[in-house]
N, C-alpha and C positions, 0 to 999 in steps of 0.2 A: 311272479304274479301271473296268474292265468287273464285269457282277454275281458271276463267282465269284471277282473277286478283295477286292469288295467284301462281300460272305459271308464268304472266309475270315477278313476284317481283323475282321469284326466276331465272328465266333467268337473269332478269338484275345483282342479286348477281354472277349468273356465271361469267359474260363481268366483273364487276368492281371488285371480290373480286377475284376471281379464273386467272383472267386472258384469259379465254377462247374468245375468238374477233371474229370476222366471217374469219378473215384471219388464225386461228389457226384452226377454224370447217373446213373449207376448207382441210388440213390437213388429214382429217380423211375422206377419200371420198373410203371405203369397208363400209358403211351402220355399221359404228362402234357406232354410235350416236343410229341408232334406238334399236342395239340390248342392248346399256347400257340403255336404255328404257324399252325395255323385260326383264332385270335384274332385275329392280326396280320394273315394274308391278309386277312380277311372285313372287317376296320379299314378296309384299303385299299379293296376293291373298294365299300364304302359310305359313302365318301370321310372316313373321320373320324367316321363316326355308331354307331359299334358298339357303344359305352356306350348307346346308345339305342334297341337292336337286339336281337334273339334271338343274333348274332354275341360280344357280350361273354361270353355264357353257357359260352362255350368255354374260355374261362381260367381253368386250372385252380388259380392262386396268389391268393396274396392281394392286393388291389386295389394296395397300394404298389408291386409289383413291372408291374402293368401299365401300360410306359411308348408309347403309342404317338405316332408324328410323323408325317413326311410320308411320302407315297406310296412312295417309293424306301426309306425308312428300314424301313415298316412291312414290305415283299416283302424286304430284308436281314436284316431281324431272324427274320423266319419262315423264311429258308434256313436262316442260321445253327443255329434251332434244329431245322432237320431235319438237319440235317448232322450236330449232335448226337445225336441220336434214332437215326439211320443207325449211328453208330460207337458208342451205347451198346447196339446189336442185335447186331452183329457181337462186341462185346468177350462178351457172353452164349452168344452161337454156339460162340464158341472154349472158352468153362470151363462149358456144359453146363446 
C-alpha cells in the first residue's frame, strides 16, 4: 500500500477498533489531534527517542494512549490523526 492508502487503513482502524467517531474527535477541539500528530512525527524524526526529548511534551493524552513504533508506523499514525483534525475543522465549519 502506498502512504495515503496506508493513512486511510489506519484511520479507519481508529473509528472501528479504538472507538474514536467524529462525534468523539469533536470532543478534542484545543488542536489536541494535531499536536498527538507532532508527537508521532517528532518520534520519528528522533528515531524512537521522544520519551527522552522535549518531542514527548507534545502529547496531549495520557501516557497509555501514547503508542509509538517504527518509523513508517509513527508518520501513519500522525497522517491519520491529521486527517482527523482536518475533518473535525471542516465538520465545525459547516455548523458554526
Amino acid at each position: 500500500m502506498n502512504g495515503i492508502e496506508l493513512i486511510a487503513q489506519e484511520r479507519q482502524r481508529q473509528i472501528e477498533g479504538e472507538g474514536w467517531t467524529p462525534e468523539h474527535d469533536d470532543q478534542h477541539d484545543d488542536g489536541e489531534m494535531a499536536q498527538a500528530a507532532i508527537a508521532y512525527v517528532l518520534d520519528e524524526m528522533y528515531g524512537g527517542l521522544a520519551q527522552d526529548t522535549e518531542a514527548f511534551a507534545w502529547f496531549p493524552w495520557e501516557l497509555r494512549w501514547w503508542k509509538p513504533k517504527d518509523r513508517i508506523s509513527n508518520l501513519v499514525r500522525a497522517g491519520a490523526l491529521i486527517a482527523a483534525e482536518i475533518d473535525r475543522l471542516q465538520r465545525k465549519d459547516k455548523t458554526g
